[in-house]
N, C-alpha and C positions, 0 to 999 in steps of 0.2 A: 812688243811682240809676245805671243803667248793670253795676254790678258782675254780676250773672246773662250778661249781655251778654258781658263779659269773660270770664267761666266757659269760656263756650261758644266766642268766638271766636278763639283761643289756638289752638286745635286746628286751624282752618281754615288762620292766619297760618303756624305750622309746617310744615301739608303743600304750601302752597302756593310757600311764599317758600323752601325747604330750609335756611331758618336753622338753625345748631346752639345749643348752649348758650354762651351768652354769658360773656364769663370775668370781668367785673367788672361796676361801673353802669353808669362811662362807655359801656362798646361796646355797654350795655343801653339806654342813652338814644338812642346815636346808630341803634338798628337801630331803637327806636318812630319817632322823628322820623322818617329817611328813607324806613324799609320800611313800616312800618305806619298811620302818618299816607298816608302814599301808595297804599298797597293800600286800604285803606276808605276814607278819604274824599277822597283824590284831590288831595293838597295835602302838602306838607311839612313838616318845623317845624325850628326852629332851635335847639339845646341850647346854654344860655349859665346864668352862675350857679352855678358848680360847686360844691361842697366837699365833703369825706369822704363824706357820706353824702346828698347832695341835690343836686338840678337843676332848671332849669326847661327846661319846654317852651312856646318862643314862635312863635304861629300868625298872620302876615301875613295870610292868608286862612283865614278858617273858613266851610266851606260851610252849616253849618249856623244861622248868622246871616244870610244870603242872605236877602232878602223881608219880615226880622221887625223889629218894630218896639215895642219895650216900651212899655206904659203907664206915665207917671208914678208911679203908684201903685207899682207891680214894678221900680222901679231898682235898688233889694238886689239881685234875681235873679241869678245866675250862668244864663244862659239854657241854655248848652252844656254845665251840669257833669255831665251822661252820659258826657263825656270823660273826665273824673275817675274815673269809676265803673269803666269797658269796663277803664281802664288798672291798676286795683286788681285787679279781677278776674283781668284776663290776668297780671298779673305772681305774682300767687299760685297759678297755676296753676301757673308753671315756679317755686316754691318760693322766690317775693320775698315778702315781706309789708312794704307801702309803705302810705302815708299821701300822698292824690291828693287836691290843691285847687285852684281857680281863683283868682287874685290880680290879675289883670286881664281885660276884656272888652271889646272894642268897641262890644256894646252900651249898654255901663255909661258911655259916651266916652273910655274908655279910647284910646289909639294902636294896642295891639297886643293879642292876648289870650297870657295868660301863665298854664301850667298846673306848680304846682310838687308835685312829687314827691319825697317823707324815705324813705330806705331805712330801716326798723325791723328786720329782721330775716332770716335765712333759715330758711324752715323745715324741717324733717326729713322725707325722702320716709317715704309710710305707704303698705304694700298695705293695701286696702280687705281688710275682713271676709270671708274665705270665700273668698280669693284668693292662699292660701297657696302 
């Protein structure tokens, strides 16, 4: 969920923010957390949890749990995991290919909500068909 989301919104983040290409993960985590958690949804996040190849992103405030209030029955839910999805998306557009889950929520009674992100891969730019 969300990943289409991400497709698309990468292109807006770039022309907006004049970010360039990022030169490893860390300065790739810290520009979602700071720039992009803050251009869309108006809040910030915290990058902690490091290692070679993974991080998390931890969210104080998520606006998007504002008002909601899960049924017993939907405690499973990852309520906000369109974060997960927007952040797949966009990173595979600038040629990440990552692996985006939710391992804590607020709404779950979580403290904090926590989105960890595996770097798997980069991938190989391709011109599209007919774009020689």
């Amino acid at each position: 969920m969300g990943y289409n989301i991400g497709l698309r919104i990468i292109e807006e983040f770039l022309a907006k923010s004049g970010q360039g290409r990022c030169k490893d993960l860390k300065k790739t985590a810290e520009v979602i957390a700071q720039v992009g958690f803050k251009m869309f949804l108006g809040v910030t996040a915290r990058v902690d949890n490091w290692s070679e190849k993974e991080f998390s992103l931890f969210l104080d405030e998520n606006p998007l749990t504002d008002f909601v209030e899960l049924p017993e029955k939907y405690h499973g839910l990852f309520y906000s995991n369109i974060i997960a999805g927007v952040i797949r998306g966009a990173l595979e557009m600038v040629q990440m290919k990552v692996e985006c889950k939710f391992k804590k929520c607020t709404l779950r009674g979580d403290d904090t909500t926590e989105i960890q992100v595996i770097f798997r891969e980069y991938l190989a730019d391709e011109v599209p068909p007919g774009d020689d």
